[in-house]
C-alpha positions as CSV (number, residue, x, y, z in Angstrom):
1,X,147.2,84.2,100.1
2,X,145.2,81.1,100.1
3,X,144.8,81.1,103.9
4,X,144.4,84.5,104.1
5,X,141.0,84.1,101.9
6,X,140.8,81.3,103.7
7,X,140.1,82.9,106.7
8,X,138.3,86.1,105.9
9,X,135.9,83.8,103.9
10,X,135.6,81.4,107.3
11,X,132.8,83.8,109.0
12,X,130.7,83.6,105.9
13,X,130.8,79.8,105.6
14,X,130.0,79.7,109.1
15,X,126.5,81.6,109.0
16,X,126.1,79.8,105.6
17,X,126.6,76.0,107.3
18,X,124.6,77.1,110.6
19,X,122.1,79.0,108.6
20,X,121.1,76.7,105.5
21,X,123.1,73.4,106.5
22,X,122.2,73.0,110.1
23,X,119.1,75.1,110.0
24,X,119.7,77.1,112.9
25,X,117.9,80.1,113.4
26,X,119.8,83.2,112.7
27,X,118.7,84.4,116.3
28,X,121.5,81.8,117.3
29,X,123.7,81.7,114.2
30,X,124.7,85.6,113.3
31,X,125.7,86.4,117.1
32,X,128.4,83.6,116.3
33,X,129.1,84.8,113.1
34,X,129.6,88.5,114.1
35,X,132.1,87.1,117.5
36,X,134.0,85.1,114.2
37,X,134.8,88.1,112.3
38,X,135.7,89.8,115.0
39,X,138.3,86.9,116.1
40,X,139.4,87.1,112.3
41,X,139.7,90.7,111.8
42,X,141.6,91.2,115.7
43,X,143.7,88.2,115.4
44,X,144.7,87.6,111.6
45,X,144.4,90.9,110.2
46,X,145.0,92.6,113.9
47,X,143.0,95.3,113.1
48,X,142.5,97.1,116.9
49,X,140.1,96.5,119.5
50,X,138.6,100.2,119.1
51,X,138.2,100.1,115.5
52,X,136.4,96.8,115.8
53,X,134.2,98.5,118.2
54,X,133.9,101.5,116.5
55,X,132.8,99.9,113.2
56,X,130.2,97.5,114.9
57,X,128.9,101.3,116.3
58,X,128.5,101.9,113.0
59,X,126.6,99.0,112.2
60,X,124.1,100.0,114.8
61,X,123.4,102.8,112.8
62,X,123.1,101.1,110.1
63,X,120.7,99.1,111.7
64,X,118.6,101.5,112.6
65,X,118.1,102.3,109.1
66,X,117.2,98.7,108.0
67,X,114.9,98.7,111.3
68,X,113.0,101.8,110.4
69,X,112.5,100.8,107.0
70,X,110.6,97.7,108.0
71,X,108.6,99.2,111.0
72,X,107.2,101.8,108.0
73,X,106.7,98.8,106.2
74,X,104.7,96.9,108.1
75,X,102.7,99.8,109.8
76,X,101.7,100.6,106.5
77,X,100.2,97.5,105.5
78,X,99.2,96.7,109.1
79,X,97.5,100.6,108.9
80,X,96.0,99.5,105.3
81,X,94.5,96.4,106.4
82,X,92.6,98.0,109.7
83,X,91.3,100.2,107.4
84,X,89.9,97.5,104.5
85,X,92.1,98.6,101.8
86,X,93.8,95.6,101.9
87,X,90.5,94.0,101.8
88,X,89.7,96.1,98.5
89,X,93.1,95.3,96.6
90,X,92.6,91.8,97.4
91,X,89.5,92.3,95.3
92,X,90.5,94.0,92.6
93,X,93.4,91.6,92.0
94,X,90.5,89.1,91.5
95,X,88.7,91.1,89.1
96,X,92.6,91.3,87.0
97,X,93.0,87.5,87.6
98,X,92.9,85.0,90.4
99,X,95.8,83.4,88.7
100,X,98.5,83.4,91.8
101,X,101.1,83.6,88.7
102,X,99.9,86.2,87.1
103,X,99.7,88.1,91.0
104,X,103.5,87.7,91.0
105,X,104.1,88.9,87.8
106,X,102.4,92.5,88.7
107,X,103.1,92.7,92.2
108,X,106.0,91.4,92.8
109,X,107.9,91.9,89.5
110,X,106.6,94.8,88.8
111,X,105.3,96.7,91.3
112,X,108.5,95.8,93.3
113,X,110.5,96.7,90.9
114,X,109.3,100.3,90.9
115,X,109.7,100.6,94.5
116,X,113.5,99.4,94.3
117,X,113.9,102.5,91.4
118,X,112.6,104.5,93.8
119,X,114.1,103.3,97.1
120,X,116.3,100.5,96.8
121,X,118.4,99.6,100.2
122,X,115.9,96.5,100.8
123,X,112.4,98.0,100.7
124,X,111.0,96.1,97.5
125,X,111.1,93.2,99.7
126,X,109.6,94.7,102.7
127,X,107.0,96.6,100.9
128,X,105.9,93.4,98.7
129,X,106.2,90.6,101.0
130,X,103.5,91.8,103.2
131,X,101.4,92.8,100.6
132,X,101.5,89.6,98.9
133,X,100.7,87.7,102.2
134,X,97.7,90.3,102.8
135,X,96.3,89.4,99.1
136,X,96.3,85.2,100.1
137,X,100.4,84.3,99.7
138,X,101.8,82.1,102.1
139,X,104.5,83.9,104.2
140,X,107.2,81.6,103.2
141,X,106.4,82.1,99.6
142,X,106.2,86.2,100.0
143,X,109.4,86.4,101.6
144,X,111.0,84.2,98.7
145,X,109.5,86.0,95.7
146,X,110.7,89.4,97.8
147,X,113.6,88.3,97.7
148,X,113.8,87.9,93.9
149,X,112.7,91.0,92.5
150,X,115.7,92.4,94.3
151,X,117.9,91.7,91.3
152,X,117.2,93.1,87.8
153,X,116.1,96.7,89.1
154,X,118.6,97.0,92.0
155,X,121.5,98.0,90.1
156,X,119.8,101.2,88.8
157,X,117.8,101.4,92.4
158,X,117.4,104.3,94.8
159,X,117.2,106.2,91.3
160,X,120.5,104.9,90.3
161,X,122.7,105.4,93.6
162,X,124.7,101.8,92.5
163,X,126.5,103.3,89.6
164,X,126.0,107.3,90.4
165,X,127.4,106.6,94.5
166,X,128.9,103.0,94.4
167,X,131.3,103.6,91.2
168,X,131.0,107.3,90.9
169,X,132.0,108.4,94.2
170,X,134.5,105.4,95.0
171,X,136.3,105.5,92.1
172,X,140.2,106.6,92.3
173,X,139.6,108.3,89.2
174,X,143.0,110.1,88.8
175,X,144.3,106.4,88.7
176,X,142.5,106.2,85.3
177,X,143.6,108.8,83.4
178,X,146.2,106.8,80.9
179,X,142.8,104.4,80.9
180,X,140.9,106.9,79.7
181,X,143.3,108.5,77.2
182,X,144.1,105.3,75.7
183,X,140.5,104.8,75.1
184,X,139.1,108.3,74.4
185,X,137.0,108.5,77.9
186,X,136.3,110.4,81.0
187,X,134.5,109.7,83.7
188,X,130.9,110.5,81.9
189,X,131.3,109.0,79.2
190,X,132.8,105.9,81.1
191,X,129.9,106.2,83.7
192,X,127.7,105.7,80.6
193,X,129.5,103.1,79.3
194,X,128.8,100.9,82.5
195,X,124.9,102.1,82.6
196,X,124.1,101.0,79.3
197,X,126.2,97.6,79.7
198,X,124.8,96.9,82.7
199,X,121.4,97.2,81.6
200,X,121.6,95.1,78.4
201,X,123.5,92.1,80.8
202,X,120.7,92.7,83.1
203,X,117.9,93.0,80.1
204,X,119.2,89.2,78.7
205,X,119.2,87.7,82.1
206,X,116.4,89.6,83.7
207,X,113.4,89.1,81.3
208,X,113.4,85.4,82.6
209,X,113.1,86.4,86.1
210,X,109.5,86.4,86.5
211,X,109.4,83.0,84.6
212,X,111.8,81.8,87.1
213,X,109.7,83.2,90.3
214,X,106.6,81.6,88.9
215,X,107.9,77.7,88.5
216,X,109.5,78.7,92.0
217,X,106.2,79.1,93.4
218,X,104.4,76.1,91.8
219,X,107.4,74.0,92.4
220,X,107.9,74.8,96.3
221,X,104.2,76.3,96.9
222,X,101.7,74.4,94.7
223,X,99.4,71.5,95.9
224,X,101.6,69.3,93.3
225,X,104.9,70.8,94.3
226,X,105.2,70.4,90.2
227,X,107.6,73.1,87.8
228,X,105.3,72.4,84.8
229,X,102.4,74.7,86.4
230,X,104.7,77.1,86.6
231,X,105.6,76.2,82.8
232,X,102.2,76.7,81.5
233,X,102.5,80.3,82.2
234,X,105.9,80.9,80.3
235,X,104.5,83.4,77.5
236,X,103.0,85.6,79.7
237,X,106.2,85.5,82.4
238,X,107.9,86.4,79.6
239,X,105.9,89.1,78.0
240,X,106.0,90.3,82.0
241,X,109.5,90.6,82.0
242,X,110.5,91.6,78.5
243,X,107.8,94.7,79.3
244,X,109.9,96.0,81.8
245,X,113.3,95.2,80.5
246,X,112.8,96.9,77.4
247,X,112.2,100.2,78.4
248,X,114.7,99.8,81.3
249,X,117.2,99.6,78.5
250,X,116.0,102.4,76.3
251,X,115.7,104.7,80.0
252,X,119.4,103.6,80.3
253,X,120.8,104.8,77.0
254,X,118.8,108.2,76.7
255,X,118.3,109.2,80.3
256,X,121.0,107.8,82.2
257,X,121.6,105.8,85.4
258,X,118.3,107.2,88.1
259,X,115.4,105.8,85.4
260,X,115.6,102.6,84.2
261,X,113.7,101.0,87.0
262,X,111.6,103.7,87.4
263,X,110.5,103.9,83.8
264,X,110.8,100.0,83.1
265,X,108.4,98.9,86.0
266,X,106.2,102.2,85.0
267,X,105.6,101.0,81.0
268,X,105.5,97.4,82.5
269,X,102.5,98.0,85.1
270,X,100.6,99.7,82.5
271,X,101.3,97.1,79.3
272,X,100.8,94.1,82.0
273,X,97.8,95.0,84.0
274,X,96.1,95.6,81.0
275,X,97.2,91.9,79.0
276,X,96.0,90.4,82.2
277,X,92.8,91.5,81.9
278,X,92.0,91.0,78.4
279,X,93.4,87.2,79.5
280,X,96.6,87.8,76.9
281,X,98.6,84.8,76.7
282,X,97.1,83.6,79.6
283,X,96.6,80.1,80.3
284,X,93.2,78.7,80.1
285,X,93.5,77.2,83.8
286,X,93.6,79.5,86.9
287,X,96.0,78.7,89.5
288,X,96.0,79.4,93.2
289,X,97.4,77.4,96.4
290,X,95.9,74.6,98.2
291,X,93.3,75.6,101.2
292,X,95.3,77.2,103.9
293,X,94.0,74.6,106.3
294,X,96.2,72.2,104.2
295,X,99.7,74.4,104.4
296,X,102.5,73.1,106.4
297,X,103.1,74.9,109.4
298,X,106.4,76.3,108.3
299,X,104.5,78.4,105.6
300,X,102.8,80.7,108.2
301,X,104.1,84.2,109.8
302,X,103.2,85.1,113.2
303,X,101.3,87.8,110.8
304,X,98.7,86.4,109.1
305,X,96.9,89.2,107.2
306,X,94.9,87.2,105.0
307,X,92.9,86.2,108.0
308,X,91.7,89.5,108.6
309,X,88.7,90.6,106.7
310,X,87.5,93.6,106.7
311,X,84.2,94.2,107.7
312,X,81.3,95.6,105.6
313,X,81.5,99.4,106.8
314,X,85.4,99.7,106.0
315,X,84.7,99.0,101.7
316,X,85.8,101.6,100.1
317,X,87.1,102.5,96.0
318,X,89.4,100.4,94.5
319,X,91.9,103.1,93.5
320,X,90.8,105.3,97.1
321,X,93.0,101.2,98.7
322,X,96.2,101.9,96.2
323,X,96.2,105.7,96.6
324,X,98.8,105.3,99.6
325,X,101.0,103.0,97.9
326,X,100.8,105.5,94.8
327,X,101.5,108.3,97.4
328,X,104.8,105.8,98.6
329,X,106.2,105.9,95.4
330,X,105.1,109.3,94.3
331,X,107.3,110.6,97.4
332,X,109.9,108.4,96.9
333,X,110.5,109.8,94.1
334,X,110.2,113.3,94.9
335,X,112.7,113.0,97.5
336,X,115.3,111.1,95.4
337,X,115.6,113.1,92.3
338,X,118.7,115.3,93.2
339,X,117.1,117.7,91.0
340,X,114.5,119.0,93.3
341,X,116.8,119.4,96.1
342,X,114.1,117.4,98.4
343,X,116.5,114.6,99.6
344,X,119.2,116.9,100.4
345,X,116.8,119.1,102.5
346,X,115.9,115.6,104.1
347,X,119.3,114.9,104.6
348,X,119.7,117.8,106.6
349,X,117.8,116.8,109.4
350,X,120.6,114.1,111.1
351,X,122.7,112.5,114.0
352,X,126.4,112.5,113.0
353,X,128.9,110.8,114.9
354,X,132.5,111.8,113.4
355,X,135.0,110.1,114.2
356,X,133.5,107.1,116.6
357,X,136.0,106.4,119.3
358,X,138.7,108.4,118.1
359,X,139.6,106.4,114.9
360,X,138.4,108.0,111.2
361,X,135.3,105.9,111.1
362,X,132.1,108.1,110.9
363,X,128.7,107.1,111.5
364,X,125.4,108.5,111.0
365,X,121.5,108.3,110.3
366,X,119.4,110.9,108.3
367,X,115.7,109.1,109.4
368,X,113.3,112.1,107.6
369,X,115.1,111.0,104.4
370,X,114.6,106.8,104.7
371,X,111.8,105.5,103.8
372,X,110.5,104.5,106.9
373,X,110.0,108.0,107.5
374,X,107.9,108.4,104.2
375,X,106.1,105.0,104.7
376,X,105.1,106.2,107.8
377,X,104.2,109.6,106.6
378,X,101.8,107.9,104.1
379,X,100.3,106.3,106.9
380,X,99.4,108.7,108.4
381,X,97.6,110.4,105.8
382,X,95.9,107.5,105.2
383,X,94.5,107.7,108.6
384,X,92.4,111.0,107.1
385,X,92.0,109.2,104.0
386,X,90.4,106.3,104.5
387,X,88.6,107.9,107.8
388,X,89.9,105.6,110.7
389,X,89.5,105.5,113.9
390,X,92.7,105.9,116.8
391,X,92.3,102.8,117.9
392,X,92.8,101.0,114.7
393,X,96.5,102.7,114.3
394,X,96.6,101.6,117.9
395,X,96.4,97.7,116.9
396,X,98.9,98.5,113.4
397,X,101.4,100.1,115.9
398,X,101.5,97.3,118.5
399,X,101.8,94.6,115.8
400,X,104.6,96.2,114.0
401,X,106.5,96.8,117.1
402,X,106.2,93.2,117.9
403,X,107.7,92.1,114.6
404,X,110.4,94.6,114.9
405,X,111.8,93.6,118.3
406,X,112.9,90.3,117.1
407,X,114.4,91.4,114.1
408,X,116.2,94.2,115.7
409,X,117.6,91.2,117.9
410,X,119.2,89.0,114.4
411,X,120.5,92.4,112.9
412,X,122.0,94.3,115.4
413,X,124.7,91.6,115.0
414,X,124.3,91.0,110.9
415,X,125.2,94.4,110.1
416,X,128.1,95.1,112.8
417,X,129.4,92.2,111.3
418,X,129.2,93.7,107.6
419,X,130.6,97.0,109.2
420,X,133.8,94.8,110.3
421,X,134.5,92.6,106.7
422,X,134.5,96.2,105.4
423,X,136.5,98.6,107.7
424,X,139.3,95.8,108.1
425,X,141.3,97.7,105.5
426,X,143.5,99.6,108.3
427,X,144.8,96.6,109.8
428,X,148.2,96.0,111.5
429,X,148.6,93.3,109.4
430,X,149.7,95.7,106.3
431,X,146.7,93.5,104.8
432,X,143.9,95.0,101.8
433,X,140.3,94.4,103.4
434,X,138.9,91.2,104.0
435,X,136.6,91.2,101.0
436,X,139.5,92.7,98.9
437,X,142.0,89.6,99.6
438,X,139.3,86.9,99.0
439,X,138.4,89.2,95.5
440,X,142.6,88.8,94.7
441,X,142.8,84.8,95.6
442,X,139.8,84.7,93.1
443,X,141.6,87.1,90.4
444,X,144.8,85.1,91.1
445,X,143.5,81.9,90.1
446,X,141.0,81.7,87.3
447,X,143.6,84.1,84.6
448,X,142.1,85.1,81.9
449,X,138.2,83.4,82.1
450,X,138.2,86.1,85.0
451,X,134.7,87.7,83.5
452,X,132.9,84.8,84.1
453,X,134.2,85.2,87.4
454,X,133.8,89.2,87.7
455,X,129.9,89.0,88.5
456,X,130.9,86.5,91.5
457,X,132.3,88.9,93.2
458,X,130.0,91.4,93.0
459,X,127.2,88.7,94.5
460,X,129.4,88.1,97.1
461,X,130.0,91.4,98.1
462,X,126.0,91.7,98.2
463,X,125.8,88.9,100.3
464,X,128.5,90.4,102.8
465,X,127.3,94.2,103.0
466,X,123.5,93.8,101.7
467,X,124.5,96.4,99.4
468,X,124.9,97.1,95.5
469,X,126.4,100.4,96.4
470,X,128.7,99.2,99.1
471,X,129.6,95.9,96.4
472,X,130.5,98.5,93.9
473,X,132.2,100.9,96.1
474,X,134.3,97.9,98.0
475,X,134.8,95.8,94.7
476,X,134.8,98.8,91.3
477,X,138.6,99.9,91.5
478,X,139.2,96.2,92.0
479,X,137.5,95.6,88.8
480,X,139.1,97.7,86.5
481,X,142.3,97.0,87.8
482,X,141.7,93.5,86.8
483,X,140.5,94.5,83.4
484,X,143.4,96.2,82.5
485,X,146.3,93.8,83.7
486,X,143.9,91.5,81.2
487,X,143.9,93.6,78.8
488,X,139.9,93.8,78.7
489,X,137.2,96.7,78.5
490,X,137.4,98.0,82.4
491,X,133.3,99.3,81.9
492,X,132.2,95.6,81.1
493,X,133.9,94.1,83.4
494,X,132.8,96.5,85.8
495,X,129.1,96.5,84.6
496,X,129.7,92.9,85.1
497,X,130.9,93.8,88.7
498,X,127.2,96.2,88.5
499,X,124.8,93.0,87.7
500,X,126.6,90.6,90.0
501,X,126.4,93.0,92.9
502,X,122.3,93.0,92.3
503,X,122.0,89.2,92.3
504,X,123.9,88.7,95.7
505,X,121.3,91.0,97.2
506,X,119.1,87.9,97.0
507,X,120.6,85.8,99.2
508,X,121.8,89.0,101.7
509,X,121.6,87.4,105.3
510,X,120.1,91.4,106.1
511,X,118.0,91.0,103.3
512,X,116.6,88.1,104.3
513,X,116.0,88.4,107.5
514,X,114.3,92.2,107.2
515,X,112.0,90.1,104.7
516,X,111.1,88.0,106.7
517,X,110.4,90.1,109.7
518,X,107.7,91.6,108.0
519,X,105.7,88.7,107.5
520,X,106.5,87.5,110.8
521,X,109.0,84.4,109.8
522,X,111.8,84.9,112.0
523,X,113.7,81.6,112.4
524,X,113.6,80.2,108.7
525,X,115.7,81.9,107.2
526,X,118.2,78.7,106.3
527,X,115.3,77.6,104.3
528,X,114.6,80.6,102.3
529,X,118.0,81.0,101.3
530,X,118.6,77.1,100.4
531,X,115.9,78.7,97.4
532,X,116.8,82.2,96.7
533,X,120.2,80.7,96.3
534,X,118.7,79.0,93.2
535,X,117.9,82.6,91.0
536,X,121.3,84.0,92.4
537,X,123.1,81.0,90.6
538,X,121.3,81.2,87.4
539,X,121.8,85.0,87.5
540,X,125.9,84.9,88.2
541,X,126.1,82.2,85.9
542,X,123.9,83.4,82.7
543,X,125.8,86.7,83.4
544,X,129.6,85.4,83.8
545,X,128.5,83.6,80.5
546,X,127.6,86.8,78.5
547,X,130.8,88.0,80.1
548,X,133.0,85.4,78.4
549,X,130.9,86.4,75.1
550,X,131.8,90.3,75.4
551,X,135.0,90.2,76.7
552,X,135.8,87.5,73.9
């Protein structure tokens, strides 16, 4: 067993070594990685050639997803700053508060965190790291604070796919039924069980997120490269992040699984935009960054929005700038409450490839239903909105494509390589999945202070697939198997399983390197994960902790 983990786990410690260690771009690095767990999986688990093949097919689609997602992304805000809205929010921001921390708090934290309750599947991060480097952020520190909002809202993101698809519809729930007799459940009430657990782990943990992001930025980002100027700001980071978390925990004990992020970051952009400007708990000194004439090199993107003014005929309203990014979410949600039957008529309209290359692997892509399609859809309203002219969607266009060809390059070897880790489960070998055995060494060795464990696993099946969802739908059963033999509650350890899952997405290889395409920083990615890793241990260990507590 031991080098059986040993050698599923040996493609992941080779990006991670390359990518963070060696500092090799992942341009170079994930090609390697994908031809290593392709060795692994042929020659270990001897899984065929044409199921190898036919999952890194599916990966392709799967990138084309990611893809889309950012070239919406980017047009958007490329579309937004041709026409001076970017310009306009940049102002407005300054009439809330110059204070770069205070910026984070509401656009990243916040803001982002609606965005993931409405979309999830990565778009926080490429929806506010562009925005952030339009309104004066470095790119480096844009793609790192990104990153971190994709954690507290992700588990109850894409209104609440995680729980409702990764544990609801990948659950062998037949398999529980003495489970649920012995404890007076079924599969709602168990469902709610893990929502409202997961929330309160995540409400504990979470609230100090945007205290963390902040001494993040002043530490790595600051002219004094100093924590304490990220300290200063504590009581407001706080208030920031307790303003979303407590109605994020109220939304998941009335309402269910699709609202807490919504609602949270809702009730938390009203009560914090309005603090911040009547200067609540702020500190008396306004922060910002050095002069970007002093930055390091490594800080730029090849897009550098900031630099782009707009001139004095494209000023227009303050809330006329934000309508499209209202619109984004407005449609975003629309199209992802099952209720209204929107999604599933955008669902309609797909490619389906059934069983690729003759095995039982199926592949597919619904694009009117992504959100590339509806960034792109709010783009081009905005074109009659904000009254532009065709040759300034010309210039958006070209400089999204650009960024887009040299991420497609990284991920159309990332996400094959996902596809393999988790179709390796029909192997010759008579092995479980790669990701399965190194969750069972784990399980097998660490007994009964497993909880502390439990959220571990859900990171790292984050980091593998980019995914909550796919975490919970490889890792759940898993879970509460675990639980049982331990004789502990199945729903906390698999809420556990829920929080964990929504950490790892911030050190995702996918994740980070979609982030970073949209701010043009291809080829540092080693460096932004030797600091996202930082948040992703706090959150793993803060949560294994409260683990121990309830499990106790």
């Amino acid at each position: 067993m031991t080098l059986q983990a040993f050698l599923a786990v040996f493609p992941i410690l080779l990006g991670g070594v390359l990518l963070v260690g060696f500092r090799v771009p992942a341009r170079w690095a994930m090609p390697l990685v994908y031809v290593a767990a392709a060795l692994v999986a042929g020659l270990f688990w001897h899984v065929d050639e044409v199921r190898i093949a036919a999952a890194s097919i599916k990966g392709l689609f799967v990138t084309f997803n990611i893809l889309f997602i950012v070239f919406g992304a980017i047009f958007l805000v490329n579309t937004l700053e041709e026409s001076g809205a970017i310009s306009t929010i940049r102002r407005g921001f300054h009439q809330i508060s110059d204070d770069r921390r205070v910026q984070v708090v509401i656009v990243a934290w916040l803001f982002g965190s609606f965005i993931e309750g409405a979309a999830g599947f990565g778009t926080p991060a490429a929806i506010a790291a562009p925005l952030l480097v339009a309104l004066g952020f470095p790119a480096a520190a844009a793609v790192m604070i990104g990153l971190m909002v994709q954690s507290t809202a992700v588990t109850f993101g894409a209104a609440g796919t995680p729980i409702l698809v990764g544990i609801g519809q990948n659950m062998n729930w037949e398999a529980l039924s003495s489970y649920f007799a012995a404890n007076s459940l079924d599969q709602a009430s168990y469902l709610r069980q893990v929502t409202i657990k997961a929330a309160c782990i995540h409400a504990i943990v979470g609230s100090f997120m945007p205290f963390l992001m902040v001494v993040m930025l002043t530490r790595f980002f600051g002219p004094r490269r100093s924590w304490t100027e990220g300290l200063s700001i504590w009581k407001f980071a706080l208030f920031g992040g307790v303003s979303f978390t407590v109605p994020y925990v109220l939304a998941a004990y009335f309402l269910g699984p699709e609202f807490p992020s919504l609602l949270g970051a809702m009730v938390g952009l009203f009560v914090v935009t309005r603090a911040a400007r009547a200067r609540f708990l702020l500190p008396a000194e306004v922060w910002d960054f050095e002069p970007s004439e002093q930055w390091p090199k490594e800080w730029f993107g090849t897009i550098d929005l900031k630099a782009l003014e707009a001139p004095a005929e494209k000023t227009m309203s303050l809330r006329l700038a934000w309508l499209p990014y209202v619109l984004v979410a407005v449609v975003l949600v629309l199209t992802r409450l099952p209720q209204l039957g929107v999604g599933a008529w955008l669902k309609s309209f797909g490619i389906t490839w059934k069983h690729v290359l003759g095995t039982d692997i199926d592949a597919g892509t619904a694009p009117l239903y992504l959100p590339g399609a509806i960034l792109l859809f709010v783009a081009g309203i905005t074109f009659f909105l904000h009254r532009m002219r065709v040759a300034d969607i010309a210039r958006a266009t070209g400089a999204a494509a650009k960024t887009l060809l040299a991420a497609g390059f990284v991920l159309v070897f990332t996400v094959p390589m996902v596809q393999i880790y988790l179709l390796s489960n029909i192997n010759g070998a008579g092995l479980p999945s790669m990701p399965l055995v190194m969750a069972q060494w784990v399980a097998d060795h660490v007994g009964a202070i497993w909880p502390f464990f439990a959220s571990w696993i859900g990171a790292l099946g984050a980091f593998i697939a980019g995914s909550n969802t796919v975490s919970n739908a490889m890792f759940a059963q898993f879970q509460q198997g675990v639980a049982e033999g331990l004789g502990r509650s199945g729903s906390t350890i698999v809420a556990l399983q829920a929080v964990g899952a929504a950490a790892g997405n911030m050190i995702a290889i996918h994740n980070v390197v979609a982030a970073s395409a949209t701010v043009g920083l291809l080829g540092q990615e080693g460096v932004t994960l030797r600091k996202t890793i930082l948040p992703t241990i706090y959150y793993v260990v803060a949560t294994g902790i409260l683990g121990l507590i309830l499990t106790r």
